[in-house]
N, CA and C atoms of all chains as a GROMACS GRO file, in nm:
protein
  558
    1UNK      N    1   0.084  -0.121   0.000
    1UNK     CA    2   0.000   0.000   0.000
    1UNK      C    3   0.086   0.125   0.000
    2UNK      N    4   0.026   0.219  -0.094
    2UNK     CA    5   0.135   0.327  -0.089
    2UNK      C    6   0.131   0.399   0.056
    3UNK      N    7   0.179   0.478   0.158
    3UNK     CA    8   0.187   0.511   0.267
    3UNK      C    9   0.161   0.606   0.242
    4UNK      N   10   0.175   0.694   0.130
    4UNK     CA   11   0.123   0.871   0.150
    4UNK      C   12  -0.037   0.850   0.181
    5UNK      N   13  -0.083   0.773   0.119
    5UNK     CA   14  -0.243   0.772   0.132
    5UNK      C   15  -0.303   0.834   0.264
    6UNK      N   16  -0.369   0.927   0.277
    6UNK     CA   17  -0.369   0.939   0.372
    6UNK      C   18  -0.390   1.138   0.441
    7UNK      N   19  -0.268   1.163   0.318
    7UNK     CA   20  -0.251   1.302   0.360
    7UNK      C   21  -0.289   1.387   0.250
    8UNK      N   22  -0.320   1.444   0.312
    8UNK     CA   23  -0.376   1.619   0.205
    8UNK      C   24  -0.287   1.625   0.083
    9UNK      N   25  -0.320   1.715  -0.024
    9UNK     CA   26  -0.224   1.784  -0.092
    9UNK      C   27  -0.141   1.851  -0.051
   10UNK      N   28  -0.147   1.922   0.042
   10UNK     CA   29  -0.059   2.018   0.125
   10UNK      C   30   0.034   1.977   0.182
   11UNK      N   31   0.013   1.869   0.259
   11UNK     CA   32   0.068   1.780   0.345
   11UNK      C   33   0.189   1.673   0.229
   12UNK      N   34   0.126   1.621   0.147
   12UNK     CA   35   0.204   1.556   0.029
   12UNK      C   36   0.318   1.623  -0.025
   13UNK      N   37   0.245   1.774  -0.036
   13UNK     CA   38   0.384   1.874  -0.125
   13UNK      C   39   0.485   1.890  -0.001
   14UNK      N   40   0.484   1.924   0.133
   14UNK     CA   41   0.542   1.916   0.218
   14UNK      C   42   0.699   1.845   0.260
   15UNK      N   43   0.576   1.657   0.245
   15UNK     CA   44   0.664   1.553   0.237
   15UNK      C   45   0.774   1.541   0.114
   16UNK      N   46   0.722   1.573   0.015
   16UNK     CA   47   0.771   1.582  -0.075
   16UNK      C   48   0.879   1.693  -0.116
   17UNK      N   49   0.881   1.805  -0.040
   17UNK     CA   50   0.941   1.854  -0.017
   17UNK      C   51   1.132   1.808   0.080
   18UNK      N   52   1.052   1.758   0.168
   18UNK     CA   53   1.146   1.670   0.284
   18UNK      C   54   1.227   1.548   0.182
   19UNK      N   55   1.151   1.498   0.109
   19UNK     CA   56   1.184   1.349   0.063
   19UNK      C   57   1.335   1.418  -0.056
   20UNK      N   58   1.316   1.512  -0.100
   20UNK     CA   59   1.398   1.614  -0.201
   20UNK      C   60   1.494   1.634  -0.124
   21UNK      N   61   1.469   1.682  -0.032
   21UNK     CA   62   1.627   1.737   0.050
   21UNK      C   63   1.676   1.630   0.076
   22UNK      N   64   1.622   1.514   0.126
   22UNK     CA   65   1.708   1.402   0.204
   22UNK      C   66   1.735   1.325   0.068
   23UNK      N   67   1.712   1.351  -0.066
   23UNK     CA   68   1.757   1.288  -0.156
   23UNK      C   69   1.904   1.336  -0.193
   24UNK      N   70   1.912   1.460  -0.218
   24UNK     CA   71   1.999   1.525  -0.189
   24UNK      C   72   2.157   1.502  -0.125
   25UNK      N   73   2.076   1.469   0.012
   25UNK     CA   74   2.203   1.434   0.122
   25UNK      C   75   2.236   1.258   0.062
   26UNK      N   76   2.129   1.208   0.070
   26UNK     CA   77   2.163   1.074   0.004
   26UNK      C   78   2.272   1.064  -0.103
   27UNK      N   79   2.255   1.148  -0.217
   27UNK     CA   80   2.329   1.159  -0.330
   27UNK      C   81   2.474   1.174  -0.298
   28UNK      N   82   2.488   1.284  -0.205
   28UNK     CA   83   2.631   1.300  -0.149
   28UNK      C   84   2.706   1.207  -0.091
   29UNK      N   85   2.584   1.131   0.001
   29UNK     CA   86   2.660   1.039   0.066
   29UNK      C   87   2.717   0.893  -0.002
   30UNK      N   88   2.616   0.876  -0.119
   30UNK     CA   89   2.650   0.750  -0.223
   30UNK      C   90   2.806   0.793  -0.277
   31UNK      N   91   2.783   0.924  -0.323
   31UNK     CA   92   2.904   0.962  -0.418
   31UNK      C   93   3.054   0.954  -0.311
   32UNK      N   94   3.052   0.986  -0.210
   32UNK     CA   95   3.135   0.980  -0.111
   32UNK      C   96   3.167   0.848  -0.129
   33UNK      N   97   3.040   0.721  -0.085
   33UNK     CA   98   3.116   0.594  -0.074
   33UNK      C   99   3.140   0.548  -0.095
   34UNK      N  100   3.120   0.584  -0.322
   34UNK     CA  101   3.193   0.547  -0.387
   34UNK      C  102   3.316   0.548  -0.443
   35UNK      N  103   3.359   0.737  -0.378
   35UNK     CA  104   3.486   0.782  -0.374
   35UNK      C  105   3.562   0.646  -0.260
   36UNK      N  106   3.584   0.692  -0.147
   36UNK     CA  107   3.590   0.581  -0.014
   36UNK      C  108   3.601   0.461  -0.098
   37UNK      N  109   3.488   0.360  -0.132
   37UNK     CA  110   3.561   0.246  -0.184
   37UNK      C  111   3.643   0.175  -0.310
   38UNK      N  112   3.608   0.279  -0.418
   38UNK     CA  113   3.693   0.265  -0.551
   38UNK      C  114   3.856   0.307  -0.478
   39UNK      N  115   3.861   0.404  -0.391
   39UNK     CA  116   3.974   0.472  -0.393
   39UNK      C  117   4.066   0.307  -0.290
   40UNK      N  118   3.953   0.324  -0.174
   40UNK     CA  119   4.005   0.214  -0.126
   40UNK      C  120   4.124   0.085  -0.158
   41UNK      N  121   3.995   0.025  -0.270
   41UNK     CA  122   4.042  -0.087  -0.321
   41UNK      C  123   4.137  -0.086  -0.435
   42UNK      N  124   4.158   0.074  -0.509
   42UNK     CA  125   4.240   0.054  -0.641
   42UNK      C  126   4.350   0.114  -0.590
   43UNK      N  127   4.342   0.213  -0.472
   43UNK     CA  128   4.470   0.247  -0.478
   43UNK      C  129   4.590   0.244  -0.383
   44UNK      N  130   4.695   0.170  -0.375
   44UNK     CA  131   4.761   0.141  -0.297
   44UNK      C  132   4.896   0.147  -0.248
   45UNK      N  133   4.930   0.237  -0.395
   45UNK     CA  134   5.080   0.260  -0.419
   45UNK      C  135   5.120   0.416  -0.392
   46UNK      N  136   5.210   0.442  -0.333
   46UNK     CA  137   5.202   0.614  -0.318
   46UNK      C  138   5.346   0.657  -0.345
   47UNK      N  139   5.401   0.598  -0.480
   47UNK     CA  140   5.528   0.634  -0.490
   47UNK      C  141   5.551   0.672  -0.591
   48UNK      N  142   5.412   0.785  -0.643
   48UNK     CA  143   5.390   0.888  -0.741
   48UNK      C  144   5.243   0.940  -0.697
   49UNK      N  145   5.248   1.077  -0.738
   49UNK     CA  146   5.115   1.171  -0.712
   49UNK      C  147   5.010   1.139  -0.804
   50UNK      N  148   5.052   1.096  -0.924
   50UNK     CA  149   4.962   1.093  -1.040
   50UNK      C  150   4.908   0.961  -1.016
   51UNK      N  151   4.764   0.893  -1.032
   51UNK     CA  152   4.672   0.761  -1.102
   51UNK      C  153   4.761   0.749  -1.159
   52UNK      N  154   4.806   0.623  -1.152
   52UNK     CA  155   4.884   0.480  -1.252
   52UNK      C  156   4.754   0.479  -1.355
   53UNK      N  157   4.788   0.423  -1.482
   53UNK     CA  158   4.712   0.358  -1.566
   53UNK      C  159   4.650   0.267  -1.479
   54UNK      N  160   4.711   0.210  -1.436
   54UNK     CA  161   4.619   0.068  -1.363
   54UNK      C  162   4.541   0.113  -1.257
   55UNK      N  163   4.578   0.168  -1.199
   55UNK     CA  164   4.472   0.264  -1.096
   55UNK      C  165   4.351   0.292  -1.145
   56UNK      N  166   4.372   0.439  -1.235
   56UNK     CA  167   4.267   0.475  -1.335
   56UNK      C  168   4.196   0.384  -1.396
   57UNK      N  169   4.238   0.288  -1.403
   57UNK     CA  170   4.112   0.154  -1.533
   57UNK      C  171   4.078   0.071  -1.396
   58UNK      N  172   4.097   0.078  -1.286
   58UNK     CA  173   4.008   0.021  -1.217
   58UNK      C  174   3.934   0.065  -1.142
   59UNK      N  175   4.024   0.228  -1.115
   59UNK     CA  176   3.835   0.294  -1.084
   59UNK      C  177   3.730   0.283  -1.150
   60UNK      N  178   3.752   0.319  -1.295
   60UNK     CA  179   3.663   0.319  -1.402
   60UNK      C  180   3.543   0.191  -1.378
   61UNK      N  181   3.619   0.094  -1.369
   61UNK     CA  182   3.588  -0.004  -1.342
   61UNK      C  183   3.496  -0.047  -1.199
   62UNK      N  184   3.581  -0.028  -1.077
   62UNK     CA  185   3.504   0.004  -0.970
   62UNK      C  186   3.357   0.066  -1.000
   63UNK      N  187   3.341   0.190  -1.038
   63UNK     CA  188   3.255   0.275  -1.069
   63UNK      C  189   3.138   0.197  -1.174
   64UNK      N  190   3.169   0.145  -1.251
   64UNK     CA  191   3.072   0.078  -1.356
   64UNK      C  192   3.005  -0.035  -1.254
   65UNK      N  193   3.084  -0.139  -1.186
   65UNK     CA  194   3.064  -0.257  -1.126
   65UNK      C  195   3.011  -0.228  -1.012
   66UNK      N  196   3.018  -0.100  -0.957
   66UNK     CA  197   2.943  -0.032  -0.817
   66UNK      C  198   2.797   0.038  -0.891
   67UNK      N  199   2.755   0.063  -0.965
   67UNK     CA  200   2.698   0.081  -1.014
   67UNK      C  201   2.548   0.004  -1.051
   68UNK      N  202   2.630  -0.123  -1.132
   68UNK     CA  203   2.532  -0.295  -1.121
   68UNK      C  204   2.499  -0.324  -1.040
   69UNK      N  205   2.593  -0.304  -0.941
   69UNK     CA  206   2.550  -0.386  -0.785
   69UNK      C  207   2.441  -0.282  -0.762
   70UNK      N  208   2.469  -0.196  -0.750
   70UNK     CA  209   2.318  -0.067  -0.684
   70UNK      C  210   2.192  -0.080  -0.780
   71UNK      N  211   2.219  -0.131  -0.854
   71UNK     CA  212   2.121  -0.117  -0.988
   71UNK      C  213   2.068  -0.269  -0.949
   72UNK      N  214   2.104  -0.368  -0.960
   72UNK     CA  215   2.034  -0.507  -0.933
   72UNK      C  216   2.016  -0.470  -0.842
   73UNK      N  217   2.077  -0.447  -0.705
   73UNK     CA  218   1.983  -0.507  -0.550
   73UNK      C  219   1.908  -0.409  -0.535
   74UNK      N  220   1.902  -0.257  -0.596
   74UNK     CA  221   1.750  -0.215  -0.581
   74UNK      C  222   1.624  -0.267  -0.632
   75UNK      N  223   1.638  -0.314  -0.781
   75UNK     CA  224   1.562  -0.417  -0.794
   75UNK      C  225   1.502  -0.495  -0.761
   76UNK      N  226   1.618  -0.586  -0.692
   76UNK     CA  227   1.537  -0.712  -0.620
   76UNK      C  228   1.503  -0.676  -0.460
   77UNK      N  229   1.536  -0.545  -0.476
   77UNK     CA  230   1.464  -0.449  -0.322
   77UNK      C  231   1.342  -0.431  -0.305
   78UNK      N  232   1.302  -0.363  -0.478
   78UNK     CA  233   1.151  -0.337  -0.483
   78UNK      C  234   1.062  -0.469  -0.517
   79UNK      N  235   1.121  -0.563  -0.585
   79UNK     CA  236   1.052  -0.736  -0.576
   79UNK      C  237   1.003  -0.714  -0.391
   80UNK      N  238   1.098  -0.775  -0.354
   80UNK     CA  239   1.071  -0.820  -0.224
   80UNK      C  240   0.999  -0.716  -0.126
   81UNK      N  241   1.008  -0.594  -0.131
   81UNK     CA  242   0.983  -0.509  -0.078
   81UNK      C  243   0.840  -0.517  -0.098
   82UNK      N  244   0.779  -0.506  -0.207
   82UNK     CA  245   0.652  -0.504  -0.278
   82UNK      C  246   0.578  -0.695  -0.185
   83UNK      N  247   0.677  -0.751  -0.212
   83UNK     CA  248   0.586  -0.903  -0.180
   83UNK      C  249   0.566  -0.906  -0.045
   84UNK      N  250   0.650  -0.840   0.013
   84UNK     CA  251   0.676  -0.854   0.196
   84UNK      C  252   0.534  -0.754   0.204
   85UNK      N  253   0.525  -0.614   0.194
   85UNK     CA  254   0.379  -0.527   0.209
   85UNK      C  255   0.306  -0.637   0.170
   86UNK      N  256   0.230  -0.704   0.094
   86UNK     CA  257   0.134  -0.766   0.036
   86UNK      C  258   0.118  -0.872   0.101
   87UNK      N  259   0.232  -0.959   0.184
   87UNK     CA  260   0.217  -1.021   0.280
   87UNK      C  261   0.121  -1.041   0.377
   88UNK      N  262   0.231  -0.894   0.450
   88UNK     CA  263   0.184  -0.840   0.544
   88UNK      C  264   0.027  -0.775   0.550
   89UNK      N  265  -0.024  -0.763   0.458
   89UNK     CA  266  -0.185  -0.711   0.412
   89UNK      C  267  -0.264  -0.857   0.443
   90UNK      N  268  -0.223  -0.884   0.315
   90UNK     CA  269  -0.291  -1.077   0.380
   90UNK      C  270  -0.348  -1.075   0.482
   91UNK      N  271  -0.185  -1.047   0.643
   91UNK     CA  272  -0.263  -1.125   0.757
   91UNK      C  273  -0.341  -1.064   0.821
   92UNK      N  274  -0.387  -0.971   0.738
   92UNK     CA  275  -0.506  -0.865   0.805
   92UNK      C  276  -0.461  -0.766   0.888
   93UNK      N  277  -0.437  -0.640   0.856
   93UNK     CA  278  -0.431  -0.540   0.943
   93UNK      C  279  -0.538  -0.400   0.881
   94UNK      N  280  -0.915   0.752   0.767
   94UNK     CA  281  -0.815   0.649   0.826
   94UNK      C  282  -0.890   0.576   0.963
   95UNK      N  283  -0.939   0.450   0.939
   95UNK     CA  284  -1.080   0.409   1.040
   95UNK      C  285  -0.941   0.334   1.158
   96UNK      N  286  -0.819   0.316   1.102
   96UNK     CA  287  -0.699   0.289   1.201
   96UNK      C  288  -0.707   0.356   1.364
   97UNK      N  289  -0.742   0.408   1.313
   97UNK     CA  290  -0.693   0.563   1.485
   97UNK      C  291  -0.849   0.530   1.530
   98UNK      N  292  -0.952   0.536   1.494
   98UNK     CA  293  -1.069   0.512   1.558
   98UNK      C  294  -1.092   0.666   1.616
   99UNK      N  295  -1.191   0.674   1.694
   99UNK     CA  296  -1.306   0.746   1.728
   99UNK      C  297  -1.210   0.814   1.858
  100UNK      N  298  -1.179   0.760   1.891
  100UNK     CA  299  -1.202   0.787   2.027
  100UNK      C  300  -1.043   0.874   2.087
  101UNK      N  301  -0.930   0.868   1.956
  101UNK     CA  302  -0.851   0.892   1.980
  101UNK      C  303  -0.806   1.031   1.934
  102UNK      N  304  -0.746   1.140   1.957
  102UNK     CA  305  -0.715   1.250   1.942
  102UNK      C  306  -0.687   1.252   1.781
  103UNK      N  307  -0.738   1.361   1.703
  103UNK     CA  308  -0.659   1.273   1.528
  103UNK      C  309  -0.514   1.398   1.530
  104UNK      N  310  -0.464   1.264   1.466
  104UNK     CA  311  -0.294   1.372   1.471
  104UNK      C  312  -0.303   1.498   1.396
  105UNK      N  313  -0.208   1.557   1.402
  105UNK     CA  314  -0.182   1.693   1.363
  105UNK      C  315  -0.096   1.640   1.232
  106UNK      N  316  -0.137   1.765   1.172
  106UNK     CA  317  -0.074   1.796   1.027
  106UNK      C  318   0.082   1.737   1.041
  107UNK      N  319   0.123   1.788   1.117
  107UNK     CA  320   0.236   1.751   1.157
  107UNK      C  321   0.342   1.639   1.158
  108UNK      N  322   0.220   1.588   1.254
  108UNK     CA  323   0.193   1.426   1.314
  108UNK      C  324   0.203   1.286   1.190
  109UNK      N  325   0.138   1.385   1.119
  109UNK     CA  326   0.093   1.240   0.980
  109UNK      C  327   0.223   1.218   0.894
  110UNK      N  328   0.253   1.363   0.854
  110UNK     CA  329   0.378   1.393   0.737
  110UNK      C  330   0.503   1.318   0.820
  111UNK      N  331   0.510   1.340   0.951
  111UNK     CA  332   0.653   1.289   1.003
  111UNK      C  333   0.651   1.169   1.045
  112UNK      N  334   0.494   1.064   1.059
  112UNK     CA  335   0.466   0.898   1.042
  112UNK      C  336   0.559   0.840   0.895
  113UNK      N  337   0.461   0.919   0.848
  113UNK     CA  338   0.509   0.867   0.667
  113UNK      C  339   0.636   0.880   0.636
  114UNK      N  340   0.761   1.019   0.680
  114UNK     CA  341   0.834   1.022   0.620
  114UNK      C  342   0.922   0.937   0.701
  115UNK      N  343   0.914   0.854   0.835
  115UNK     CA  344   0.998   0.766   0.912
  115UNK      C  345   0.931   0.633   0.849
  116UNK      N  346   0.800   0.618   0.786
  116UNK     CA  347   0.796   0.490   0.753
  116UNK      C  348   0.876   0.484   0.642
  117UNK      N  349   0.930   0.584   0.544
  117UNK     CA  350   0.993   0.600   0.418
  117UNK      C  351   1.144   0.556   0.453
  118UNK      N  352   1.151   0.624   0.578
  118UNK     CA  353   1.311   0.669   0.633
  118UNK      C  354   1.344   0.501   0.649
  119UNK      N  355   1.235   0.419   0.744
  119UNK     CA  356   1.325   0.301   0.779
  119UNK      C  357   1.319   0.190   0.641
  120UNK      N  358   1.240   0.209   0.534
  120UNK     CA  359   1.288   0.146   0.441
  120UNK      C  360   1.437   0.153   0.341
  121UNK      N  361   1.393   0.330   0.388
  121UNK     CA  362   1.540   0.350   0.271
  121UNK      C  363   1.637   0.297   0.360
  122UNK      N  364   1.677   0.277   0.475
  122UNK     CA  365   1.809   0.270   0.530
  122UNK      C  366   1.823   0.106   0.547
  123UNK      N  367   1.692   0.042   0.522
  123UNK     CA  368   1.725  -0.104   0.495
  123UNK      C  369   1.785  -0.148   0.423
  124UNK      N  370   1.736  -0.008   0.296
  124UNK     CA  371   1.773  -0.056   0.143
  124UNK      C  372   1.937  -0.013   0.181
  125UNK      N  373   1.979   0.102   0.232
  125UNK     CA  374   2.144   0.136   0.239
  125UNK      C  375   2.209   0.008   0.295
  126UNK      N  376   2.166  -0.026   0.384
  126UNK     CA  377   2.201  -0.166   0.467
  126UNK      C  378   2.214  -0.260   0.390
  127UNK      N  379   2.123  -0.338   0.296
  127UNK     CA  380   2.163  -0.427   0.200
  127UNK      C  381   2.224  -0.419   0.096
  128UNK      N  382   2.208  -0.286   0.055
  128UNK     CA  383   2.333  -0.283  -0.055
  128UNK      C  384   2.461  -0.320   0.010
  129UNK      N  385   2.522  -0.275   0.099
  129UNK     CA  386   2.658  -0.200   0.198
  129UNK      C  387   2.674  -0.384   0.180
  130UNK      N  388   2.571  -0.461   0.278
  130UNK     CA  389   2.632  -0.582   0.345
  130UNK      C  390   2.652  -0.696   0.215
  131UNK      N  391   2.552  -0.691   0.062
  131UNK     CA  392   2.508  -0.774  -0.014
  131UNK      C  393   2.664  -0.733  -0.103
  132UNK      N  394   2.664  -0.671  -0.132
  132UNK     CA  395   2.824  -0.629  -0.177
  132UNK      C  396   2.968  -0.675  -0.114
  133UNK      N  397   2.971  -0.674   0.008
  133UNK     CA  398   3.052  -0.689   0.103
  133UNK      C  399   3.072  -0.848   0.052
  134UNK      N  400   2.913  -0.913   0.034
  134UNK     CA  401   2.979  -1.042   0.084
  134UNK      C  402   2.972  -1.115  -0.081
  135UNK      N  403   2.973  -1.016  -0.159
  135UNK     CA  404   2.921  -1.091  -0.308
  135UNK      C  405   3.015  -1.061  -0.379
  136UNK      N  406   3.058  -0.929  -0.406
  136UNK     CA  407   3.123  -0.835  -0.505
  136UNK      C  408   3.272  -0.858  -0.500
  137UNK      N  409   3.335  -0.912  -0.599
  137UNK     CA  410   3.501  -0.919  -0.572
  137UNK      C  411   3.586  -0.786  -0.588
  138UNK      N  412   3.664  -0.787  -0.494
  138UNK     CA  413   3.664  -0.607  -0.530
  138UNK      C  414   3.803  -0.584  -0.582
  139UNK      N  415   3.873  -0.651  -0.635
  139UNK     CA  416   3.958  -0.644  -0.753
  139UNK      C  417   3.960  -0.565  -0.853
  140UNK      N  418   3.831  -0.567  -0.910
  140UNK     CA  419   3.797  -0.499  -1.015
  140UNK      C  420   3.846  -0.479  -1.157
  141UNK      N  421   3.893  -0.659  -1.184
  141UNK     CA  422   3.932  -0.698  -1.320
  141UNK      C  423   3.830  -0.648  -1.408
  142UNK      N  424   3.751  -0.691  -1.378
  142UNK     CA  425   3.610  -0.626  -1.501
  142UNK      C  426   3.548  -0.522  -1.448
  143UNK      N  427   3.456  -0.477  -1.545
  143UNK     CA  428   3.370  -0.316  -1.482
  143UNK      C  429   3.261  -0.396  -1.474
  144UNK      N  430   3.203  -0.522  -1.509
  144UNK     CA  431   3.092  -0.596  -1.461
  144UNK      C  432   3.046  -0.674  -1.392
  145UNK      N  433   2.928  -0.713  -1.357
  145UNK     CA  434   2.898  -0.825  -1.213
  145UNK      C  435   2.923  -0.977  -1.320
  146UNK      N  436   3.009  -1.035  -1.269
  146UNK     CA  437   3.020  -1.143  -1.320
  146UNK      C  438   2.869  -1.248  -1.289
  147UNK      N  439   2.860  -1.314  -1.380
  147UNK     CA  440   2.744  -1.451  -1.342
  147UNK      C  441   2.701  -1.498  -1.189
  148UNK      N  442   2.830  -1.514  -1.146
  148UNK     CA  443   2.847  -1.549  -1.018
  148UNK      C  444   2.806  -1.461  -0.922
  149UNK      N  445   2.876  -1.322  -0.920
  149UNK     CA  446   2.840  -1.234  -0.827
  149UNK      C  447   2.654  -1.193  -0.855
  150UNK      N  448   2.676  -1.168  -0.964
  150UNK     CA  449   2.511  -1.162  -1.010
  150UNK      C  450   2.410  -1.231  -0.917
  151UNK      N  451   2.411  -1.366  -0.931
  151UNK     CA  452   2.324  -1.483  -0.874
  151UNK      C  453   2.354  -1.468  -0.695
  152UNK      N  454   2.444  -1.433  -0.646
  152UNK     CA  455   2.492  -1.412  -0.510
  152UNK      C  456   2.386  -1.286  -0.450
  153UNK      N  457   2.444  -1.157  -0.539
  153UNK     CA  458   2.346  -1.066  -0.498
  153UNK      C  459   2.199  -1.065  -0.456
  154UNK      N  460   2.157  -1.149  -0.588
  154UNK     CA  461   2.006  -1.206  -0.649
  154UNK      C  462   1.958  -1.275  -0.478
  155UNK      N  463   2.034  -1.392  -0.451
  155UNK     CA  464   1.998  -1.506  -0.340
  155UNK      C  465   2.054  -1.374  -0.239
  156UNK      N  466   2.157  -1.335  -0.229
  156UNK     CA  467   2.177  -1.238  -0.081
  156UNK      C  468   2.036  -1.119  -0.013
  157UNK      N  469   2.030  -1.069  -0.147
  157UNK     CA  470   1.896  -1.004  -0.143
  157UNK      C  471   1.769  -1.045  -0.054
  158UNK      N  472   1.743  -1.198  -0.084
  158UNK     CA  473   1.615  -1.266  -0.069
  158UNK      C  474   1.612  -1.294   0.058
  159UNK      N  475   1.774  -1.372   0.058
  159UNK     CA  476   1.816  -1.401   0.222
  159UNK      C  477   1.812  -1.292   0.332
  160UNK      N  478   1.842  -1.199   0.284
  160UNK     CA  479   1.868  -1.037   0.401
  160UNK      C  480   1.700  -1.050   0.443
  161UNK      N  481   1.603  -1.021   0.321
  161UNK     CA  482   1.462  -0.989   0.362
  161UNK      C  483   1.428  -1.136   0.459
  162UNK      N  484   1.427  -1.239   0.401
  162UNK     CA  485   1.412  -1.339   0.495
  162UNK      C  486   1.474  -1.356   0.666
  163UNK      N  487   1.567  -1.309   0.667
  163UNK     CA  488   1.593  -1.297   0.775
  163UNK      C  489   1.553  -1.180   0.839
  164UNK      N  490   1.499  -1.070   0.786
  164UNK     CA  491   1.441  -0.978   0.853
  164UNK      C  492   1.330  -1.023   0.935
  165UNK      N  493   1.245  -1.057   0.786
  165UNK     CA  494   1.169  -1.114   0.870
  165UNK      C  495   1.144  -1.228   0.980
  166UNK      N  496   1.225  -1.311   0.979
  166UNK     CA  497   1.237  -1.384   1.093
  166UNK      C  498   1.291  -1.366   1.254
  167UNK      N  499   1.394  -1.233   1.195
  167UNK     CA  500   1.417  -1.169   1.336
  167UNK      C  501   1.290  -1.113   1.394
  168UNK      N  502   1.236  -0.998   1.292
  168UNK     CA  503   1.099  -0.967   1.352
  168UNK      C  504   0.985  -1.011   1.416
  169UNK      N  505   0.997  -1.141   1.374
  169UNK     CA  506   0.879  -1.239   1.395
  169UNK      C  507   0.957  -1.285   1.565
  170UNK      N  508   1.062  -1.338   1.577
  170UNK     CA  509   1.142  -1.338   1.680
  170UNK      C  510   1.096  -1.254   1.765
  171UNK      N  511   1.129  -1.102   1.731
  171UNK     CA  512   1.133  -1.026   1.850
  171UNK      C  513   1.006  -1.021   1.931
  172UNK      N  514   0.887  -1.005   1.832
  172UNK     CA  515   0.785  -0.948   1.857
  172UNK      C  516   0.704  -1.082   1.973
  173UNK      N  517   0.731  -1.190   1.929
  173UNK     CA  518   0.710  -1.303   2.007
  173UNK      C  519   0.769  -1.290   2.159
  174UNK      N  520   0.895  -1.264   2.151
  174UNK     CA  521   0.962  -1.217   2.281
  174UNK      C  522   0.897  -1.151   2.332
  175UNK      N  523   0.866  -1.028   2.289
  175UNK     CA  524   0.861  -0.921   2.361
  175UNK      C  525   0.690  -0.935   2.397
  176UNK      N  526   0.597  -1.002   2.302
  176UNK     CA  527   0.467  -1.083   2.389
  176UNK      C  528   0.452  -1.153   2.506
  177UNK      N  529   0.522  -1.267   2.495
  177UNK     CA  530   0.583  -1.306   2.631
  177UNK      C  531   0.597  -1.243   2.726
  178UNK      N  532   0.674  -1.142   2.756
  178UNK     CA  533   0.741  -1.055   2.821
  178UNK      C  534   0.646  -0.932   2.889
  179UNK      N  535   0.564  -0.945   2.833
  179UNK     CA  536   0.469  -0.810   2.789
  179UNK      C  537   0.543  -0.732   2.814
  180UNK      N  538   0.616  -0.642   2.700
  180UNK     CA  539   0.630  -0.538   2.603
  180UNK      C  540   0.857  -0.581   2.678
  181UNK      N  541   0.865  -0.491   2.566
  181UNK     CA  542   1.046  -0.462   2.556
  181UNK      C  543   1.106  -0.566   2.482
  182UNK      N  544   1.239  -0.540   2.464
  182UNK     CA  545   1.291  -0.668   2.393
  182UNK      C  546   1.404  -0.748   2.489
  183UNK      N  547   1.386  -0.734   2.628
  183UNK     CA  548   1.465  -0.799   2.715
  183UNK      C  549   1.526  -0.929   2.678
  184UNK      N  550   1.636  -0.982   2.715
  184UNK     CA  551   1.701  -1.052   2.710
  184UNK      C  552   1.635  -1.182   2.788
  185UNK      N  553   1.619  -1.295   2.811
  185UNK     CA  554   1.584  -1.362   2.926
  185UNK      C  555   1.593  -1.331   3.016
  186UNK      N  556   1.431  -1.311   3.155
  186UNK     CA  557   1.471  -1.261   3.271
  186UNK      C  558   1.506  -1.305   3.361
   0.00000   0.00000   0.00000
């Protein structure tokens, strides 16, 4: 069941308002932890300032493959997410 | 909303928008949670390829299903406890 149901127009633009900003902060915080773990895992050598080639092609990489992963398990977020509510309706509330 | 019944004060404007946007809030941070942990335990982080291999693919897919399943079984857990108990999530007393 959708959960806004429930509230005014007023009240909706509101939330909706809220849901924008905290998208926002969300965005920052993804992009951060993708900085944080591409950087993490590709880079390890510090005996030059500049990205190695090999560095660089596996952020790239990181970044594409961090990407899939966020892209499938939201997916199978909203599957399950969707079957679990509908469940939960079933047992009567 | 025949939920709240008659007899109970009806919430404030307020009241409703900040239900909804914590029922929003604890989904999204489930969803941050399973990405973070479904990755952790799926994703090779090498990052020979920029894609989810077959393998990691199908891992995610089953990690996904497994996370919600065990949600729900903790839940079902707690709430049993804490019947017992009448109310809290105490430990054995």
């Amino acid at each position: 069941m959708d959960p806004t149901t429930g509230l005014t127009q007023a009240e909706s633009r509101e939330l909706e308002n809220r849901l924008n900003k905290r998208q926002v902060k969300e965005f920052m915080n993804l992009f951060g932890n993708l900085v944080d773990n591409c950087f993490t895992s590709c880079v390890d050598d510090f005996t030059s300032k500049a990205l190695s080639g090999r560095e660089t092609g596996c952020i790239s990489r990181c970044v594409l493959k961090s990407m899939a992963t966020q892209t499938r398990l939201s997916e199978r977020f909203a599957e399950l997410n969707a079957s679990m509510s509908a469940e939960l309706q079933n047992k009567g509330r | 909303m025949s939920l709240f019944g008659f007899g109970k004060a009806q919430p404030t404007s307020a009241e409703r928008i900040s239900a909804v946007e914590n029922e929003l809030k604890v989904v999204a941070e489930m969803h941050t949670r399973m990405v973070k942990i479904c990755t952790l335990k799926c994703v090779d982080k090498t990052y020979r390829e920029g894609e989810l291999s077959k393998g990691e693919a199908v891992c995610l897919d089953r990690c996904s299903a497994k996370f919600f399943e065990a949600h729900q079984k903790i839940s079902d857990h707690l709430q049993q406890q804490s019947q017992q108990q009448g109310g809290g999530f105490g430990m054995g007393a």
